[in-house]
C-alpha positions in Angstrom: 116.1 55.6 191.6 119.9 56.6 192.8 121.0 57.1 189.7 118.2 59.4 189.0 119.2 61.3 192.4 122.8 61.3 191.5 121.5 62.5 187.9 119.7 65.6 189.7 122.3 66.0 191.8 125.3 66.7 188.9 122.7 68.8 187.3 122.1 71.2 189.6 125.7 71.3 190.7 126.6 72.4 187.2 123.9 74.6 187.5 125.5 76.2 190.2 128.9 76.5 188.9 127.7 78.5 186.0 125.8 80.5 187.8 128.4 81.3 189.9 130.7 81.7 187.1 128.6 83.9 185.3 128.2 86.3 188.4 131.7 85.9 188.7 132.6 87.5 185.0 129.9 90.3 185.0 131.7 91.5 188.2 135.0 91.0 186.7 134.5 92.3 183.5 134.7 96.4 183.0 131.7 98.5 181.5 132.7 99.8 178.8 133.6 103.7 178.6 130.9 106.3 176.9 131.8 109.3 176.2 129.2 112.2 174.8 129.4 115.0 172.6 127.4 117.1 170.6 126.8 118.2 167.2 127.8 122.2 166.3 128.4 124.4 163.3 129.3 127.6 162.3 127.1 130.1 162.9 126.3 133.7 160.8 125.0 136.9 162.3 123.4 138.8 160.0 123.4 142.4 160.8 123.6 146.2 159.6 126.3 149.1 160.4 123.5 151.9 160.4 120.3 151.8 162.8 116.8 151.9 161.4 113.4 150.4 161.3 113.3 146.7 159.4 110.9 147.5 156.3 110.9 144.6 154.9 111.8 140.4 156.2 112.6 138.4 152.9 113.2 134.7 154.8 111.5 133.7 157.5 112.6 131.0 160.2 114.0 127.2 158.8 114.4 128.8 155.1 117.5 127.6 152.8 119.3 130.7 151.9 121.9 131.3 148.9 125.1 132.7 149.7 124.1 136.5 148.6 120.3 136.6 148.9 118.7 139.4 150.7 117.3 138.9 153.6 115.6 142.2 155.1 115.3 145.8 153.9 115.8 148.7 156.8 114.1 152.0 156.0 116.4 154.9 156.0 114.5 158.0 155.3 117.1 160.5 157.1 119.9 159.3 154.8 117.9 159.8 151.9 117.8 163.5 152.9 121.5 163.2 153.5 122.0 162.2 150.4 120.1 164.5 148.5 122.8 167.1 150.5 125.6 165.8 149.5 124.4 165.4 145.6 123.6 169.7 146.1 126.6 170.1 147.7 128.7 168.4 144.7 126.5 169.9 142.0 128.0 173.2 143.2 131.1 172.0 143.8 131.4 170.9 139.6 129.9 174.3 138.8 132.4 175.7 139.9 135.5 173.7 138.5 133.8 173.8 134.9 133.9 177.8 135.7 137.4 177.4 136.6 138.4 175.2 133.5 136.2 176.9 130.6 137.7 180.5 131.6 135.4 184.1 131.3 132.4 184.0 128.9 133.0 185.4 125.3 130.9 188.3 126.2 133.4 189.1 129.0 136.8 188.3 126.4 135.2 190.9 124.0 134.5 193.6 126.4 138.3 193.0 127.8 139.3 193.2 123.8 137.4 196.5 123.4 138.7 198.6 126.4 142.5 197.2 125.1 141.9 198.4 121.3 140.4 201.6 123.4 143.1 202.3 125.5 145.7 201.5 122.4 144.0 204.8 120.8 144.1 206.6 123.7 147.9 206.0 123.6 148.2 206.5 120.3 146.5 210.2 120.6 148.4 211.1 123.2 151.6 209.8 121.6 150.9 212.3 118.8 149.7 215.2 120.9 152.7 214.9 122.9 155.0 214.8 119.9 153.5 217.9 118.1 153.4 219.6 121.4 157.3 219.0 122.1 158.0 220.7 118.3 155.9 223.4 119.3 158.0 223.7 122.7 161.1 224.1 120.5 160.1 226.2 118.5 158.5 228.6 121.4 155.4 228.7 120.6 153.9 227.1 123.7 155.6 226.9 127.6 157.2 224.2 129.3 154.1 223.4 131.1 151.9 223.0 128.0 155.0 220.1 127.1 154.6 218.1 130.8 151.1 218.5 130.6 151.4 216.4 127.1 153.8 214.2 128.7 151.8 213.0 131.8 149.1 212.2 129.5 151.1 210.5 127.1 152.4 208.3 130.6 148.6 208.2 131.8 147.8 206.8 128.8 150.8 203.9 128.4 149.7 202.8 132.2 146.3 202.4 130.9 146.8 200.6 127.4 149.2 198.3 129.9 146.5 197.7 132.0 143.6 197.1 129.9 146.4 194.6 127.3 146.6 192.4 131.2 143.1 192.1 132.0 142.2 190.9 128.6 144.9 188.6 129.1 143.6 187.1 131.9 140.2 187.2 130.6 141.7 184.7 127.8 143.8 182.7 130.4 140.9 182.2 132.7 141.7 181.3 136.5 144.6 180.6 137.4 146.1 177.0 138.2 145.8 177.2 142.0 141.9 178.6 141.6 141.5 175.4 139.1 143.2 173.0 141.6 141.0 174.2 144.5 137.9 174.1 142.0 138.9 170.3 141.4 139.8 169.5 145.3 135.8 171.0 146.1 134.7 168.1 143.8 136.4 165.4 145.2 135.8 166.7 148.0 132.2 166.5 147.8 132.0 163.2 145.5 133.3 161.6 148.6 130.5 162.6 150.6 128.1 161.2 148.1 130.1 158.0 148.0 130.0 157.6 151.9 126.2 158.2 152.3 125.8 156.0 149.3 127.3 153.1 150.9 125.9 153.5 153.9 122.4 153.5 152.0 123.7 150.1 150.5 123.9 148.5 153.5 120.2 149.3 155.0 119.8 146.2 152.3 121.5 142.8 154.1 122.3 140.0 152.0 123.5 136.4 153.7 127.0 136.0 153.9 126.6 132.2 153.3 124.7 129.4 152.1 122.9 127.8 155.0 119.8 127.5 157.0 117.8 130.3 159.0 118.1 129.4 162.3 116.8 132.7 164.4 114.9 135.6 163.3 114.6 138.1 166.0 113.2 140.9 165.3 110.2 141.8 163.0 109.4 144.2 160.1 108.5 147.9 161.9 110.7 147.2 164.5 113.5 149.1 165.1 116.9 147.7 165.4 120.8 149.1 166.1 123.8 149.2 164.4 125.4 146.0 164.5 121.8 144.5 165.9 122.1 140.7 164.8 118.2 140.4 163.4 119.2 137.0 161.7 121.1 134.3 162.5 122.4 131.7 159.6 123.8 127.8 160.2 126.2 126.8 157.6 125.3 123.3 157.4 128.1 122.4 155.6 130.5 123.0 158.3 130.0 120.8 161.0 131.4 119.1 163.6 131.4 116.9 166.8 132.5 118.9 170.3 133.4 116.4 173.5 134.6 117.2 176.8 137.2 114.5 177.3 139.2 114.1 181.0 142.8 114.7 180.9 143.9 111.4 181.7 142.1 110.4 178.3 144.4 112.6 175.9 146.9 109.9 175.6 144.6 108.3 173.2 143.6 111.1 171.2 145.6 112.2 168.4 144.8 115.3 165.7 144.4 113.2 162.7 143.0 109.8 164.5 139.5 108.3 162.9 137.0 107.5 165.8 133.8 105.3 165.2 130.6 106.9 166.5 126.9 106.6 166.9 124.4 109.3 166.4 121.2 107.9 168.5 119.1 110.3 166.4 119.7 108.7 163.2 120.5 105.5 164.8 123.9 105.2 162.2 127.3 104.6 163.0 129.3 107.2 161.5 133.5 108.2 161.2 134.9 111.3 162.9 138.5 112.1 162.6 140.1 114.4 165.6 140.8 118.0 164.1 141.6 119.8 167.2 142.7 119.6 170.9 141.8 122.4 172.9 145.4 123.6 173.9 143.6 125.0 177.7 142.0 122.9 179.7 138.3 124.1 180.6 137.2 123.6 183.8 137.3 120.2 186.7 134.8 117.0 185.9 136.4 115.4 189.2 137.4 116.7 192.5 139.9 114.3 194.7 140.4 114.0 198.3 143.4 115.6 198.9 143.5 113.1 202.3 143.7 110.2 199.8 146.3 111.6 197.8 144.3 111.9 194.4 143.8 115.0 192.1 142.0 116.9 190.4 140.9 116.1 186.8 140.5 118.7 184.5 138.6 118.7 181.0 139.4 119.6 177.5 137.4 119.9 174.7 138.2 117.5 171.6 136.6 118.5 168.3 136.2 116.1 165.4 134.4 116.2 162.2 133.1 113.4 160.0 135.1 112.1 157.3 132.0 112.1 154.8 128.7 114.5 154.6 126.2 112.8 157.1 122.8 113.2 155.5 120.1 114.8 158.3 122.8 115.7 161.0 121.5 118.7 162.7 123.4 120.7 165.1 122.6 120.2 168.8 122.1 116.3 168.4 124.5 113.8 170.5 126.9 111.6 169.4 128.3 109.1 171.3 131.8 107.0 171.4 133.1 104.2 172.7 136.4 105.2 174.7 137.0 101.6 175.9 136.9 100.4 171.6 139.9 104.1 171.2 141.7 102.4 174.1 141.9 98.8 172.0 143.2 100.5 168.8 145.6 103.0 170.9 
């Protein structure tokens, strides 16, 4: 019966001494260090550089899109009119450069040709007349003032063949190389008013800038939007990564470059990240001290890290979580 008592006895003194022991290490030992960030990408904006009502909404919300597909249709009815201006305005313009460049019509080079070869015989007549008048003179026969009266005609006429030689010249010539330059500067002019409502016309159509997902639409077809409106907004899926906010007297242990072990809680799966960047500013104060205790404030910084390989179903937004005391073993 003692050594029963004495058996009991050991027992429950071991039993205390673990116990004890055990209370003793789970106050001793540290909890380990969580620290929680989430899951972002790079996000598109798809919008338009003229205003106008949506026509048409080719995706809707949670679509895959192609880098390049459309996406929505504005209608533009006013720069339809403009442009149906500017294409009047430029047809003139080219009418008259090819006026300029092909010359006079034929009709107006022959009726130049005709008053020449008339005002040649004119001065051919009045080269003769004035030559039998001037024998006559010296022979008497008629007065000096029969002989000047001769000789202004003959005169008249030479001014008048001169004349008439010049403007069928320039009939054959056509305009003139400054009225041709003008004529060409008009067109130009006027192509690149076509060309600017044209482009502007392009863009009531808005294609995605990216392969990705459609994560916002917000506005509908008739509604009607501004320039630079973002109606649709695009998550390239491809291009994600982790964002913490990591206390200042963590950064020792973080190192652009350094591979981290994670755990996403939404896909319950361990995953790598590697540290690409170190926010060069800190952002605002996680801990405040009491300045009577002679602590300090703590500031925060944000640490971005991507994963080393593609994680299958990561979506932006979720959390990811890391083990600071496990970075603080392999620092």
């Amino acid at each position: 019966m003692k050594k029963v008592n004495i058996l009991a006895i050991l027992i429950a003194i071991v039993l205390i001494v673990t116990a004890v022991v055990l209370v003793g290490w789970h106050m001793v030992k540290s909890e380990p260090v969580l620290i929680q960030g989430t899951v972002e990408c790079t996000s598109y904006k798809a919008s338009s550089k003229i205003p106008g009502r949506i026509d048409a909404l080719k995706v809707r919300q949670g679509d895959k899109v192609e880098k390049g597909q459309l996406l929505y249709v504005l209608s533009t009815p006013e720069l339809n009119a403009k442009l149906q201006q500017a294409e009047a305005v430029r047809s003139a313009a080219k009418a008259i450069d090819d006026k300029a460049l092909a010359g006079a019509r034929s009709q107006q080079i022959e009726a130049a040709l005709n008053l020449w070869q008339k005002a040649q015989a004119g001065k051919e007549l009045a080269a003769k007349t004035y030559e039998r008048v001037q024998n006559l003179y010296r022979d008497g026969v008629v007065p000096a003032q029969k002989l000047d009266e001769a000789k202004a005609n003959y005169d008249a006429m030479v001014a008048t063949e001169s004349a008439a030689h010049s403007q069928y010249e320039l009939a054959v010539d056509g305009a003139s190389k400054e009225d041709k330059a003008a004529a060409a500067a008009q067109v130009r002019q006027a192509q690149g008013a076509v060309n600017e409502v044209e482009a502007y016309i392009s863009d009531a159509m808005v294609y995605s800038p990216v392969t990705g997902e459609v994560s916002t639409v917000i506005s509908e077809a008739g509604e009607l939007v501004g320039s630079g409106y973002p109606v649709i907004t695009i998550l390239d899926l491809s291009d994600m990564w982790v964002t913490f906010n990591v206390k200042e007297t963590m950064l020792p242990n973080i190192t652009v470059g350094k591979k981290v072990k994670a755990y996403v809680p939404a896909l319950d799966k361990d995953v790598e990240l590697v540290v690409t960047y170190i926010a060069v500013q800190a952002d605002f104060a996680t801990w405040n001290a009491t300045r009577t205790r002679g602590g300090f404030d703590i500031r925060t910084f944000a640490v971005k890290m991507k994963p080393t390989v593609g994680i299958e179903d990561l979506r932006p937004g979720m959390s990811v979580i890391v083990n600071w005391s496990e970075m603080e073993d392999q620092a």
